[in-house]
N, CA, C and O atoms as a Tripos MOL2 file, in Angstrom:
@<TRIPOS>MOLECULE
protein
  300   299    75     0     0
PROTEIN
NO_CHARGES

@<TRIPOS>ATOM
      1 N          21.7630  -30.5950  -24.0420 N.3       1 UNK1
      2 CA         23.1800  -30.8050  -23.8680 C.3       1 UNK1
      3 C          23.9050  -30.2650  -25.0990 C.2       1 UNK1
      4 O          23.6410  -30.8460  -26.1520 O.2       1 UNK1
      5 N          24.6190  -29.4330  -25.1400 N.am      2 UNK2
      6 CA         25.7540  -28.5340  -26.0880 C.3       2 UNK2
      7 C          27.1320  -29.8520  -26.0290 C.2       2 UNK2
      8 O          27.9510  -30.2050  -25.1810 O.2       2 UNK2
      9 N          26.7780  -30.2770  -27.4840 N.am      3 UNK3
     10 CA         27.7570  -31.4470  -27.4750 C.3       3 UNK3
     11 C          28.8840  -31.1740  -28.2750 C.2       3 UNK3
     12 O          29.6170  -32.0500  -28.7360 O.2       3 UNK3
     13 N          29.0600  -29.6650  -28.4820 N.am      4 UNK4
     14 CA         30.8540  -29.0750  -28.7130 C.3       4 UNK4
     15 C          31.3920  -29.3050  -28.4190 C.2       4 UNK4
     16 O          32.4680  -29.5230  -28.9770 O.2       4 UNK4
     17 N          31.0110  -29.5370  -26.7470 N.am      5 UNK5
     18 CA         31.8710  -29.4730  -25.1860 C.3       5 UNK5
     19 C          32.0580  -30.4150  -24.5570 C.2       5 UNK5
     20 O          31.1440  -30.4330  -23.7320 O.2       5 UNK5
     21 N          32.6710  -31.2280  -24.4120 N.am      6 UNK6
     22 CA         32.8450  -32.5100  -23.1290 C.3       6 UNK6
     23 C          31.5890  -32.0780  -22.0380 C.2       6 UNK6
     24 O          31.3900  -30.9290  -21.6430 O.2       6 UNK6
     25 N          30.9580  -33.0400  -21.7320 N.am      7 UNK7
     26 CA         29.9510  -33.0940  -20.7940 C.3       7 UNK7
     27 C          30.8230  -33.8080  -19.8540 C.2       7 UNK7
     28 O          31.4890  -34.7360  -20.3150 O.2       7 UNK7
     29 N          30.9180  -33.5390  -18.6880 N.am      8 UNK8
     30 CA         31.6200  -33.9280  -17.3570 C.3       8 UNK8
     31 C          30.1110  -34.1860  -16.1520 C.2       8 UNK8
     32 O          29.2330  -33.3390  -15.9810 O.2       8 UNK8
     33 N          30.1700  -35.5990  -15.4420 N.am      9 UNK9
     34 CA         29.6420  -35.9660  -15.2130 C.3       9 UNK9
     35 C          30.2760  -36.1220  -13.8230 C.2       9 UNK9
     36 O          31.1990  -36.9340  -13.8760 O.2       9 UNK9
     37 N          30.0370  -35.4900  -12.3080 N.am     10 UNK10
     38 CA         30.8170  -35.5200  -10.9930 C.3      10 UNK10
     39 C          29.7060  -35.2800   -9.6910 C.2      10 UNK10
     40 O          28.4930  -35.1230   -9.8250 O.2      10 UNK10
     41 N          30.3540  -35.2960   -8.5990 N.am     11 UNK11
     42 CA         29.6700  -35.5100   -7.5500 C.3      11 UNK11
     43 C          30.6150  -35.1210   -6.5210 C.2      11 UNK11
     44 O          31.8320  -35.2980   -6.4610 O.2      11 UNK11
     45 N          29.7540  -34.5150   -5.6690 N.am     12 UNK12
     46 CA         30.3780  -33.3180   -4.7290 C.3      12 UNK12
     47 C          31.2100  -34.4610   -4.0090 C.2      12 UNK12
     48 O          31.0860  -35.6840   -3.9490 O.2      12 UNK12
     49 N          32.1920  -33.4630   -3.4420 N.am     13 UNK13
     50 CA         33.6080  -34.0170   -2.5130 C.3      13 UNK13
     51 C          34.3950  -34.9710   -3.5180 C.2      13 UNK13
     52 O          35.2340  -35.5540   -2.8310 O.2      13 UNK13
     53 N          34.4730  -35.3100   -4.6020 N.am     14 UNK14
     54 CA         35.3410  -36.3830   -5.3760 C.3      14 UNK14
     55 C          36.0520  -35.4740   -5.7340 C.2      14 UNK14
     56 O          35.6610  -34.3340   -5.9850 O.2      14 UNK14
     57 N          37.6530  -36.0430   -5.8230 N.am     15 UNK15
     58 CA         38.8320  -35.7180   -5.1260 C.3      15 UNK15
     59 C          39.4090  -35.6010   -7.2420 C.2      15 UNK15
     60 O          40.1440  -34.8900   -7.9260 O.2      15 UNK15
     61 N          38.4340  -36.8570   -7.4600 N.am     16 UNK16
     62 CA         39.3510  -36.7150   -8.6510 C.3      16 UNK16
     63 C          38.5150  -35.8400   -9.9600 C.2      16 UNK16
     64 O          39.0450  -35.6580  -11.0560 O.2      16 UNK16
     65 N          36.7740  -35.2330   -9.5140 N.am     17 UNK17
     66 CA         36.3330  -34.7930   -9.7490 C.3      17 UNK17
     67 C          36.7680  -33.0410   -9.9850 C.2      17 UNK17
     68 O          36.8270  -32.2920  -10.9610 O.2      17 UNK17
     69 N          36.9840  -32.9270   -8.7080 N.am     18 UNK18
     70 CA         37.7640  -31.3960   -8.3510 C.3      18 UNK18
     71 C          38.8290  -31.5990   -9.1160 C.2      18 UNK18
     72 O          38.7720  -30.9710  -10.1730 O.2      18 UNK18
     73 N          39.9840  -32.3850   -8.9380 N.am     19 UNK19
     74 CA         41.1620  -32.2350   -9.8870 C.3      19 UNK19
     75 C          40.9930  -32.1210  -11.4740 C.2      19 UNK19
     76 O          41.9560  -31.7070  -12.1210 O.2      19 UNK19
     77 N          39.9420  -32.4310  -12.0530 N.am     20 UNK20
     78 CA         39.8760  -32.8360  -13.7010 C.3      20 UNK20
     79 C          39.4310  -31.0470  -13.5540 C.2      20 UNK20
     80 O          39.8970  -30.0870  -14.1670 O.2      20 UNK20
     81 N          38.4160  -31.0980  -12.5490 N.am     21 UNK21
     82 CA         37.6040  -29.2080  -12.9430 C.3      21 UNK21
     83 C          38.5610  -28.2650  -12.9090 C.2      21 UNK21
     84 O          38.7120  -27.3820  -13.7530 O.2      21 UNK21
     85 N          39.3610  -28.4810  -11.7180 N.am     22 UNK22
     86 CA         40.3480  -27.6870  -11.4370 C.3      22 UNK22
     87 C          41.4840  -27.1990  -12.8770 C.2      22 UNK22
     88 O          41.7900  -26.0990  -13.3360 O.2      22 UNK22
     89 N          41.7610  -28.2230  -13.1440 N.am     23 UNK23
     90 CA         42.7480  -28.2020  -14.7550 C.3      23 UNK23
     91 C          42.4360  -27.9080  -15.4620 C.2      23 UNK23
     92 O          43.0580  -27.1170  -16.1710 O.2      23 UNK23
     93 N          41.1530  -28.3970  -15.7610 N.am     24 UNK24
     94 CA         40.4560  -28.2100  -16.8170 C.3      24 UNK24
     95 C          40.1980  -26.2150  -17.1310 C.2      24 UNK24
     96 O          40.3080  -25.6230  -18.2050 O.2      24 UNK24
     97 N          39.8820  -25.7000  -15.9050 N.am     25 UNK25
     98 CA         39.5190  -24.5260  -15.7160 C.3      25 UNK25
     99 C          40.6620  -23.7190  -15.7070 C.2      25 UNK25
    100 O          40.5510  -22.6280  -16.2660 O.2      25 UNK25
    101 N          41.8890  -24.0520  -15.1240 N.am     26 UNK26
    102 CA         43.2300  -23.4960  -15.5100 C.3      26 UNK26
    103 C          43.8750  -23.5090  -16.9570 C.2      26 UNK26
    104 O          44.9800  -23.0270  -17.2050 O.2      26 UNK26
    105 N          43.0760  -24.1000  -17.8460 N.am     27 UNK27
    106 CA         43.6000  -24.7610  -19.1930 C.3      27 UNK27
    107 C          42.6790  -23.8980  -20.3380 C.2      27 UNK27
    108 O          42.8270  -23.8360  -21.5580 O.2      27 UNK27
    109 N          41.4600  -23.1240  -19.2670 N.am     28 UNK28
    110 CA         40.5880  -22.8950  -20.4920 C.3      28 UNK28
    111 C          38.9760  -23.5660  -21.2770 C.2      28 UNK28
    112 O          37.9990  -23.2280  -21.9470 O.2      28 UNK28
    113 N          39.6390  -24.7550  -20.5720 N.am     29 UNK29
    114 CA         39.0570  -25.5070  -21.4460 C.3      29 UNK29
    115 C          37.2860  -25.5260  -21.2990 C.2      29 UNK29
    116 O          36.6950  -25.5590  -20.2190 O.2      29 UNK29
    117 N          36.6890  -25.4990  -22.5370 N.am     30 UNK30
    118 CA         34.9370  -25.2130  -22.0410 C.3      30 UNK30
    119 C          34.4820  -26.6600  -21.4530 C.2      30 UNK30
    120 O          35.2930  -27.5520  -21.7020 O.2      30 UNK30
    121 N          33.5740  -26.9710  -20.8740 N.am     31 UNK31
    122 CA         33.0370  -28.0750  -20.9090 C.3      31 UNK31
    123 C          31.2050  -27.5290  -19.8080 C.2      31 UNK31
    124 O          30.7590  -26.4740  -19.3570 O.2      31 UNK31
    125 N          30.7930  -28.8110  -19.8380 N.am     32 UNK32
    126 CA         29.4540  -28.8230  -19.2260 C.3      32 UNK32
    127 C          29.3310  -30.0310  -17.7750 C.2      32 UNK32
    128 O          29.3610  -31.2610  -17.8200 O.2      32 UNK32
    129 N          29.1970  -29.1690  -16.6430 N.am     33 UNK33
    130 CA         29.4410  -30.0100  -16.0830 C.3      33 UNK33
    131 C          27.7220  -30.3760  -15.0640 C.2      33 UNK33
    132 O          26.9340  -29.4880  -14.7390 O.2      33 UNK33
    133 N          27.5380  -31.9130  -14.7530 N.am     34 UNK34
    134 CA         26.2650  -32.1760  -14.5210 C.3      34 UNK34
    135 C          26.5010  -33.0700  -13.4150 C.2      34 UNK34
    136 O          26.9940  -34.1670  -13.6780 O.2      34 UNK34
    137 N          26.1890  -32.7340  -12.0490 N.am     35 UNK35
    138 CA         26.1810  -33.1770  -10.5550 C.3      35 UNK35
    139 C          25.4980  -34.3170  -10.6360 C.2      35 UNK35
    140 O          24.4630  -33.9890  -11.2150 O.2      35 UNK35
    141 N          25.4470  -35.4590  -10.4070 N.am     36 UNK36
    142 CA         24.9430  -36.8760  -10.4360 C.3      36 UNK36
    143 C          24.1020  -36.6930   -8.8010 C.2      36 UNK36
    144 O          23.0770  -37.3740   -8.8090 O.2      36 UNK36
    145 N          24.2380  -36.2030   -7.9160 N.am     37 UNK37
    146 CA         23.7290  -36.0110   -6.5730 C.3      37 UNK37
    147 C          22.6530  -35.0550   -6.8710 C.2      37 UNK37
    148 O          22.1350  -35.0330   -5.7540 O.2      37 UNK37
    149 N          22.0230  -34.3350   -7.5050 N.am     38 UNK38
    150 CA         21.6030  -33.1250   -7.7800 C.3      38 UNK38
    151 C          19.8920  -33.6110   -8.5370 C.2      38 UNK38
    152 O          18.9050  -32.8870   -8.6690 O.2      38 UNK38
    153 N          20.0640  -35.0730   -8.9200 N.am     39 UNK39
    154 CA         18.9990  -34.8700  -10.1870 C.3      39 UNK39
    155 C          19.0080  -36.4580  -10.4250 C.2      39 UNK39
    156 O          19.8370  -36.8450  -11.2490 O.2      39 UNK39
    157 N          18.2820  -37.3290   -9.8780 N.am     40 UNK40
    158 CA         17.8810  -38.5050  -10.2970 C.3      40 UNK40
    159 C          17.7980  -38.8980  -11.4050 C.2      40 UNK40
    160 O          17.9520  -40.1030  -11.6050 O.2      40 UNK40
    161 N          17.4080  -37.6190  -12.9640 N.am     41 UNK41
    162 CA         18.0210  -38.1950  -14.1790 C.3      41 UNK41
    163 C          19.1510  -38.0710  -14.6500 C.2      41 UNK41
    164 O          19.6050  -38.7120  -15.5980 O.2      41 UNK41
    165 N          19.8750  -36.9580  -13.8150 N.am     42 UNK42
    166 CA         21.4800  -36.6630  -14.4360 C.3      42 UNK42
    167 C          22.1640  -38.7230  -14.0490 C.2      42 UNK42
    168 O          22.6400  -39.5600  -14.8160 O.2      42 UNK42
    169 N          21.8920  -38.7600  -12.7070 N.am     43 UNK43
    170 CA         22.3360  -39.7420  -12.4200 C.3      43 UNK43
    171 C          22.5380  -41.1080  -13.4210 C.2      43 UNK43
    172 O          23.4790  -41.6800  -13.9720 O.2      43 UNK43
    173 N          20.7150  -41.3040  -13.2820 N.am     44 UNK44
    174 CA         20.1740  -42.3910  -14.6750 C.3      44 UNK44
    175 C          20.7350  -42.0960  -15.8330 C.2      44 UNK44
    176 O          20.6780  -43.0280  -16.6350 O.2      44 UNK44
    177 N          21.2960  -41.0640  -16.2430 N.am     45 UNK45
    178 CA         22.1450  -40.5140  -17.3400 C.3      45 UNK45
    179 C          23.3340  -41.1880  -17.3970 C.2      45 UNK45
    180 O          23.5840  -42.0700  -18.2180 O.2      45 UNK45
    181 N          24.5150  -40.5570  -16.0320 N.am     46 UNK46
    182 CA         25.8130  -41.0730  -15.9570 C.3      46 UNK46
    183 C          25.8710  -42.8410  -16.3350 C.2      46 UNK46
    184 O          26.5910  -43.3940  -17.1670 O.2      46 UNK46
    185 N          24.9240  -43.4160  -15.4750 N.am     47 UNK47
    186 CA         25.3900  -44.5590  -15.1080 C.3      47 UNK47
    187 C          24.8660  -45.7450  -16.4640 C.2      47 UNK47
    188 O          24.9190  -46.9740  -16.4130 O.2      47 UNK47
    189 N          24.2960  -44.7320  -17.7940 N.am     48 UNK48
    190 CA         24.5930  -45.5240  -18.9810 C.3      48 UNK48
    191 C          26.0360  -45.5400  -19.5070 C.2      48 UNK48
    192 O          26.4340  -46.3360  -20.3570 O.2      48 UNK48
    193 N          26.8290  -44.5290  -18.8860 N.am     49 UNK49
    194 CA         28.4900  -44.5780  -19.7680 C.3      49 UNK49
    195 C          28.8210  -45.3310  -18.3820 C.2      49 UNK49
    196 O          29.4800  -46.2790  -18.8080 O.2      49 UNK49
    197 N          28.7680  -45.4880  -16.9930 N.am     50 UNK50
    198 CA         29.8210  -46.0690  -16.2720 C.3      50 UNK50
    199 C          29.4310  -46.0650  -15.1460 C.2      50 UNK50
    200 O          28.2150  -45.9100  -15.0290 O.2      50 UNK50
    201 N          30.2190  -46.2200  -13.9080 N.am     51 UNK51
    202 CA         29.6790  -46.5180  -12.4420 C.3      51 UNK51
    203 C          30.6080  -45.8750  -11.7120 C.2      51 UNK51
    204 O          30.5800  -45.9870  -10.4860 O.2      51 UNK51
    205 N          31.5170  -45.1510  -12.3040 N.am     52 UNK52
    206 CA         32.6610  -44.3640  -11.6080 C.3      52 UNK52
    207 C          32.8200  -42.2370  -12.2270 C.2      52 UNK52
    208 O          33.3010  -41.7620  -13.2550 O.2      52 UNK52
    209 N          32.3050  -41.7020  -11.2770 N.am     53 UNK53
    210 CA         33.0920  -40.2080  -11.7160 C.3      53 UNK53
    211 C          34.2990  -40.0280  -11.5160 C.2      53 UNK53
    212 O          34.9730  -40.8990  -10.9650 O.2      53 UNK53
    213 N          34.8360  -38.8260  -11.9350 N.am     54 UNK54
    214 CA         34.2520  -38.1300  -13.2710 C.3      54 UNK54
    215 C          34.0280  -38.9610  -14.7190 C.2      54 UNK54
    216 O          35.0890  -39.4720  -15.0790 O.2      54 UNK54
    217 N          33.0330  -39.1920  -15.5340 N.am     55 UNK55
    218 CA         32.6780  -39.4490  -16.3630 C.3      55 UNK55
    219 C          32.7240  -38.1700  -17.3540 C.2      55 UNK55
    220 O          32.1230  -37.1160  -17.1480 O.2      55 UNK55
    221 N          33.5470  -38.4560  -18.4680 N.am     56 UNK56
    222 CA         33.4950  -37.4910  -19.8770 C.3      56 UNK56
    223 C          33.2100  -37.6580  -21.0750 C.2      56 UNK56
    224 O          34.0300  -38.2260  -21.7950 O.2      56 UNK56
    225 N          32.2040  -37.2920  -21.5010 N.am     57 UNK57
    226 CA         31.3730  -37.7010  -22.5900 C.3      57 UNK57
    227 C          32.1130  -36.4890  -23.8140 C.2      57 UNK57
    228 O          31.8200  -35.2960  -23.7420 O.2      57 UNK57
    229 N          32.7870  -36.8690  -24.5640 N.am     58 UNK58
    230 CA         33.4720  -35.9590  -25.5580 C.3      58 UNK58
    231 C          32.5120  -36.2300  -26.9830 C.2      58 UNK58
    232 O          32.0190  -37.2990  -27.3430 O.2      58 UNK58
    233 N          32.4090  -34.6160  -27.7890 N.am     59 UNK59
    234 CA         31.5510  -34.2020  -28.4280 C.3      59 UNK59
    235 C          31.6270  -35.6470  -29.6970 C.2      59 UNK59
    236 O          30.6640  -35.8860  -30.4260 O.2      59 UNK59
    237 N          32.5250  -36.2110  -29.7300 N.am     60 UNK60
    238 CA         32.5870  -37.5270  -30.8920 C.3      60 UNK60
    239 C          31.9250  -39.0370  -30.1770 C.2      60 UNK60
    240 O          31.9430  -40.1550  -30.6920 O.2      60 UNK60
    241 N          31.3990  -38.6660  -28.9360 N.am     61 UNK61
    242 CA         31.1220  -39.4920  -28.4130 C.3      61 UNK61
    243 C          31.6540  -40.7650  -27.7530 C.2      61 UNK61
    244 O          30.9430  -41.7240  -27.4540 O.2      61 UNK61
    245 N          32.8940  -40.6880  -27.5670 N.am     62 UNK62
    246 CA         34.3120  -41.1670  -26.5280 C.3      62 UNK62
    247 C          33.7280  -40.7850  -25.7720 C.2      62 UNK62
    248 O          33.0810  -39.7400  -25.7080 O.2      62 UNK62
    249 N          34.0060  -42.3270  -24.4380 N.am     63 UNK63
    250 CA         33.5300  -42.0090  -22.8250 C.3      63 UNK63
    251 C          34.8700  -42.5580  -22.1770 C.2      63 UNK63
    252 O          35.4700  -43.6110  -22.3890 O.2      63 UNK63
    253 N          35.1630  -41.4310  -21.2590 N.am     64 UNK64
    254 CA         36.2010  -41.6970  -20.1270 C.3      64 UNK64
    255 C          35.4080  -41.3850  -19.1190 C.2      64 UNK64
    256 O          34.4590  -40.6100  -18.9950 O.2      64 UNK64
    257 N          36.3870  -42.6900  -17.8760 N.am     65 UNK65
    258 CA         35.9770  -42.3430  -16.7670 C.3      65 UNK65
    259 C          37.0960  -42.5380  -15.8480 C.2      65 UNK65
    260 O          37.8000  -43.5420  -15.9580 O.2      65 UNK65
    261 N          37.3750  -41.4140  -14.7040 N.am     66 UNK66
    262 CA         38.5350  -41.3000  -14.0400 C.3      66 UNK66
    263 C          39.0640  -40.1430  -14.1720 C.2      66 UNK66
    264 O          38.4000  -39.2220  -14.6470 O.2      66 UNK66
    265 N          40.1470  -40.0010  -13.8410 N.am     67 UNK67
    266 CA         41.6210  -38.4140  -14.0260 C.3      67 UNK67
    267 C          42.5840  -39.1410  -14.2590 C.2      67 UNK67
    268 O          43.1940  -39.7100  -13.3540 O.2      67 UNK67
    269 N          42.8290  -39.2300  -15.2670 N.am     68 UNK68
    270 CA         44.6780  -39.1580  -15.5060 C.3      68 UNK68
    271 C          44.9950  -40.7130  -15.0910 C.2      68 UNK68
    272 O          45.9390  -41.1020  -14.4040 O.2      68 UNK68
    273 N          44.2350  -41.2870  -15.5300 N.am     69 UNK69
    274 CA         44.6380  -42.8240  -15.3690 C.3      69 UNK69
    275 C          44.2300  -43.6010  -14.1440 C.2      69 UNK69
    276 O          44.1350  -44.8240  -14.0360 O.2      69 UNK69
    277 N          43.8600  -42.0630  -12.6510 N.am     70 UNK70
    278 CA         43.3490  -42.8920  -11.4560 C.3      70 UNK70
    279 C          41.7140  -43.2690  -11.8970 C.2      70 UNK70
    280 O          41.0850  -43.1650  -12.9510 O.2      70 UNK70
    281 N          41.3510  -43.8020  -10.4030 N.am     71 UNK71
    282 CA         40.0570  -44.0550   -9.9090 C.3      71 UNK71
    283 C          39.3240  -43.1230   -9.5050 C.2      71 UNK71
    284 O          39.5830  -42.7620   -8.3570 O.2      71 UNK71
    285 N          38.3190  -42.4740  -10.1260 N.am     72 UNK72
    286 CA         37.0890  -41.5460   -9.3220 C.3      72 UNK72
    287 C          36.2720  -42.1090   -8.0440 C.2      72 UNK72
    288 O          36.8080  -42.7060   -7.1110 O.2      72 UNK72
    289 N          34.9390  -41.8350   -8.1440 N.am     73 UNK73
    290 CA         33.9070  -42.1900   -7.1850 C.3      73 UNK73
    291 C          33.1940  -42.8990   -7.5470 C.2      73 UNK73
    292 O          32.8460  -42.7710   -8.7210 O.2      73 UNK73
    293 N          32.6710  -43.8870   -6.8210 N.am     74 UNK74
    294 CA         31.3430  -45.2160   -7.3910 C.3      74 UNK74
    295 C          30.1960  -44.2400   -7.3070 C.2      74 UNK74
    296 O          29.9530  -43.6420   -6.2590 O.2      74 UNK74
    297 N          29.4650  -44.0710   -8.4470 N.am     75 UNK75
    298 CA         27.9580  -43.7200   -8.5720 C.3      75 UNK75
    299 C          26.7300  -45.2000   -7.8570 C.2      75 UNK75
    300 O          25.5070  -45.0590   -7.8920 O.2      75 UNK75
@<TRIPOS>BOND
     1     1     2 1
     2     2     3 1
     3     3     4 2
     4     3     5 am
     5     5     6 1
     6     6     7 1
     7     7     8 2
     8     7     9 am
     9     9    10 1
    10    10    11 1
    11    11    12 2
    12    11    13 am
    13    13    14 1
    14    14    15 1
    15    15    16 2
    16    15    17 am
    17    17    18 1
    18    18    19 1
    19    19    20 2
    20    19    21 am
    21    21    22 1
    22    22    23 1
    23    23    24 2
    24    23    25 am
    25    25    26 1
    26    26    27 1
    27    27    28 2
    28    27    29 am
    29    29    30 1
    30    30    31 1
    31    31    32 2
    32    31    33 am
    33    33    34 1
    34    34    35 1
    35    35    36 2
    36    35    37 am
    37    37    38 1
    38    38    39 1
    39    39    40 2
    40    39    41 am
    41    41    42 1
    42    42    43 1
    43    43    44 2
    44    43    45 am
    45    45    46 1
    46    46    47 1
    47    47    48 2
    48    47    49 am
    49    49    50 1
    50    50    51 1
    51    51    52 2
    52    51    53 am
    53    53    54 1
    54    54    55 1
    55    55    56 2
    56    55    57 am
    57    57    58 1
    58    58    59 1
    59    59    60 2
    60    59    61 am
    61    61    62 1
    62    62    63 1
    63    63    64 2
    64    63    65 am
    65    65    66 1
    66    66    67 1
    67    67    68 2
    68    67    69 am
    69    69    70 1
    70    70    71 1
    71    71    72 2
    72    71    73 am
    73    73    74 1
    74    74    75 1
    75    75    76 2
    76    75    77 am
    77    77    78 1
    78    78    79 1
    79    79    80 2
    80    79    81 am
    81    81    82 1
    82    82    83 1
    83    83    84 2
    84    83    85 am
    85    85    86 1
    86    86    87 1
    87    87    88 2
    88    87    89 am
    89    89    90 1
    90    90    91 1
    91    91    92 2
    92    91    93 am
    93    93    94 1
    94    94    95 1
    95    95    96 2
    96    95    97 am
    97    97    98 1
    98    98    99 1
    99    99   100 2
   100    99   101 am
   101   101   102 1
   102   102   103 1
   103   103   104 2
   104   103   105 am
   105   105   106 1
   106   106   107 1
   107   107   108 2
   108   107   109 am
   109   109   110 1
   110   110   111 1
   111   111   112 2
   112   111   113 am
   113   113   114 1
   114   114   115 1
   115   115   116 2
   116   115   117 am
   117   117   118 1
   118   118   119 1
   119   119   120 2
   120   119   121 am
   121   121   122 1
   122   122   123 1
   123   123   124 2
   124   123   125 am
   125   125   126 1
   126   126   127 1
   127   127   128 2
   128   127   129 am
   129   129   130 1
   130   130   131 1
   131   131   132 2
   132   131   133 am
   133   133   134 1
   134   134   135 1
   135   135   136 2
   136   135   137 am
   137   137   138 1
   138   138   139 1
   139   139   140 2
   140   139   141 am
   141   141   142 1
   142   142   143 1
   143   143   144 2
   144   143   145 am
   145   145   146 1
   146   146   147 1
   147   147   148 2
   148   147   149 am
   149   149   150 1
   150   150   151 1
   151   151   152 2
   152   151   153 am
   153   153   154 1
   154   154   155 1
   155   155   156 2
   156   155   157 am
   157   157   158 1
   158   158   159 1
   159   159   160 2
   160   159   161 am
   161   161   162 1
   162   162   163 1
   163   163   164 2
   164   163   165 am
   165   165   166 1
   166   166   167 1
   167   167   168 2
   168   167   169 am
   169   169   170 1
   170   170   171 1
   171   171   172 2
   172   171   173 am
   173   173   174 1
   174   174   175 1
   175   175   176 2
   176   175   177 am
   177   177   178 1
   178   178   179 1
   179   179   180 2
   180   179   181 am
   181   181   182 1
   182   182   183 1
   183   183   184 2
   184   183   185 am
   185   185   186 1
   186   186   187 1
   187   187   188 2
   188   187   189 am
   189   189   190 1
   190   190   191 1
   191   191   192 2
   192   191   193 am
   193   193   194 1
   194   194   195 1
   195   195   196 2
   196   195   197 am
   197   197   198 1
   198   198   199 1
   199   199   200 2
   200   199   201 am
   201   201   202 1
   202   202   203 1
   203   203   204 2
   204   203   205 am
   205   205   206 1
   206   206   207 1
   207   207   208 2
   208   207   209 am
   209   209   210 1
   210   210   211 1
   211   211   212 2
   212   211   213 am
   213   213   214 1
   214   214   215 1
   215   215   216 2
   216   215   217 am
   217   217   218 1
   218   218   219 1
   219   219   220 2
   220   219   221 am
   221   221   222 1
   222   222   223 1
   223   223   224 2
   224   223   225 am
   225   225   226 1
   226   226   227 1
   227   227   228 2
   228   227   229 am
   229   229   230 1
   230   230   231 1
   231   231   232 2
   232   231   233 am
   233   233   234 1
   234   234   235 1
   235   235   236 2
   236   235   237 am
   237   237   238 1
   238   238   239 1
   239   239   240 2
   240   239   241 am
   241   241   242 1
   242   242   243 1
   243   243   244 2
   244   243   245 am
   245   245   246 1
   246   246   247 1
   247   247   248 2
   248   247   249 am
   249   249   250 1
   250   250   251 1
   251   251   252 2
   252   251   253 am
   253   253   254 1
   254   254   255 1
   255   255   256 2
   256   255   257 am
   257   257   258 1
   258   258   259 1
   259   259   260 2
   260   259   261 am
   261   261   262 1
   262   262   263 1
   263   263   264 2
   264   263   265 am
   265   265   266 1
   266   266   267 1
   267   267   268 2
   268   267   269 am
   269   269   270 1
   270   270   271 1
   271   271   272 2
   272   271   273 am
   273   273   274 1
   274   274   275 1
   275   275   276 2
   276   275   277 am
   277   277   278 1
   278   278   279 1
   279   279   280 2
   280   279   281 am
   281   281   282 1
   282   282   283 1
   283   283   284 2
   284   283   285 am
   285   285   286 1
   286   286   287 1
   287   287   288 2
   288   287   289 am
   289   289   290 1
   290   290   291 1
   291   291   292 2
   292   291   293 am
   293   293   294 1
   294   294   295 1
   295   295   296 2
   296   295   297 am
   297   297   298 1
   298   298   299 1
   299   299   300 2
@<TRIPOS>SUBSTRUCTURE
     1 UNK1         2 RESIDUE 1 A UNK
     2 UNK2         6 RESIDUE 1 A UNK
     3 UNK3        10 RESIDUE 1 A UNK
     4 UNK4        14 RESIDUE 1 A UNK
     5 UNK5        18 RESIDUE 1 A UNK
     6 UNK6        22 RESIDUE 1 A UNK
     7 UNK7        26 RESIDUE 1 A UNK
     8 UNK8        30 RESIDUE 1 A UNK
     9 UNK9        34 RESIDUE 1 A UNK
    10 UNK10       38 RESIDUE 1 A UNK
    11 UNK11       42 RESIDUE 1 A UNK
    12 UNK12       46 RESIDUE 1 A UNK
    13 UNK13       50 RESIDUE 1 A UNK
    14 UNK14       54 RESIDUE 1 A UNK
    15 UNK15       58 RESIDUE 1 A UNK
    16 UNK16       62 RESIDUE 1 A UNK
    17 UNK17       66 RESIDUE 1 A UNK
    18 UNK18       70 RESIDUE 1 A UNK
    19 UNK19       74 RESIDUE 1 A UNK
    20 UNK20       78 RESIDUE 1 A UNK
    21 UNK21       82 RESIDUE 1 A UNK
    22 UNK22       86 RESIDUE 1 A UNK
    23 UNK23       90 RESIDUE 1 A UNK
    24 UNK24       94 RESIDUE 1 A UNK
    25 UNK25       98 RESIDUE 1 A UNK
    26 UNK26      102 RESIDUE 1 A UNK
    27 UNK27      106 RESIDUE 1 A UNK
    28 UNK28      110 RESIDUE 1 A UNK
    29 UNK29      114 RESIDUE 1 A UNK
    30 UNK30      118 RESIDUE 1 A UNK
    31 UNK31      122 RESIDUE 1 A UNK
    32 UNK32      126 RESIDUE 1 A UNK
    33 UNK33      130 RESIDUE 1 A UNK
    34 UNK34      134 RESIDUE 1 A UNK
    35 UNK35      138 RESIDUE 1 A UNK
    36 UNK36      142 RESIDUE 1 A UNK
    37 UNK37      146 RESIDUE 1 A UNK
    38 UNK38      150 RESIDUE 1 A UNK
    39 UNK39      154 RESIDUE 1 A UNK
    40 UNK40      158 RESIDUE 1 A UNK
    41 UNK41      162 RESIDUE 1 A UNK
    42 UNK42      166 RESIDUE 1 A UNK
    43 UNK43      170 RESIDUE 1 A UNK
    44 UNK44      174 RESIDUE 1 A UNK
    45 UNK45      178 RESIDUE 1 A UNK
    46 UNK46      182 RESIDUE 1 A UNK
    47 UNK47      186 RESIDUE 1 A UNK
    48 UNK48      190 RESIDUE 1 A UNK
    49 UNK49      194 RESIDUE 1 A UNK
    50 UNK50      198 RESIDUE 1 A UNK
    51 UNK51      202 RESIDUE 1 A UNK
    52 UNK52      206 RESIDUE 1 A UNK
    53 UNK53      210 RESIDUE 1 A UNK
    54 UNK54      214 RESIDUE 1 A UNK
    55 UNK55      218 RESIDUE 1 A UNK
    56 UNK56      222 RESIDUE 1 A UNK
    57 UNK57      226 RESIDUE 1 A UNK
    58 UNK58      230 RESIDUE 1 A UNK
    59 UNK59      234 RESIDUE 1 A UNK
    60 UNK60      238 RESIDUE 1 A UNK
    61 UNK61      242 RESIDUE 1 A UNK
    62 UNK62      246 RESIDUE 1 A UNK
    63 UNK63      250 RESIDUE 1 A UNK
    64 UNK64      254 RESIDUE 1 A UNK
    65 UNK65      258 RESIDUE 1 A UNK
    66 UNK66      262 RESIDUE 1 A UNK
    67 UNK67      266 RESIDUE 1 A UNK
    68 UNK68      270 RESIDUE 1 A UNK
    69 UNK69      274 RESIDUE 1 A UNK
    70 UNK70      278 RESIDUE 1 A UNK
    71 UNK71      282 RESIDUE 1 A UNK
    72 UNK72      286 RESIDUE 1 A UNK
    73 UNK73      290 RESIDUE 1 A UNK
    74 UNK74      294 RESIDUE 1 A UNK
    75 UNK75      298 RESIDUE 1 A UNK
């Protein structure tokens, strides 16, 4: 994990998943992003910071979870 970058933690069809990528990608901004559906340890991963995507693990080690103040997806 390249911890320069916000590690983004999402799962296909989340609404608020797409919106953070979406901006995020209009903005520039680098990050690493890791499918929780994809990989039984990405998962076991996410669900030490939280129980909701998008989960963002920022390089100082700050964890958000959500977009912009809403609710993501239950892992």
């Amino acid at each position: 994990m390249d911890m320069q970058v916000p590690v983004v933690y999402t799962i296909r069809g989340c609404d608020a998943c797409i919106k953070l990528l979406r901006k995020w990608d209009a903005e520039g901004v680098a990050y690493e992003e890791r499918r929780v559906e994809l990989s039984q340890a990405v998962l076991d991963q996410a669900r030490t910071y939280g129980s909701m995507v998008p989960i963002v693990v920022w390089p100082d080690g700050r964890v958000e979870q959500g977009f912009e103040g809403g609710l993501g997806c239950f892992i």
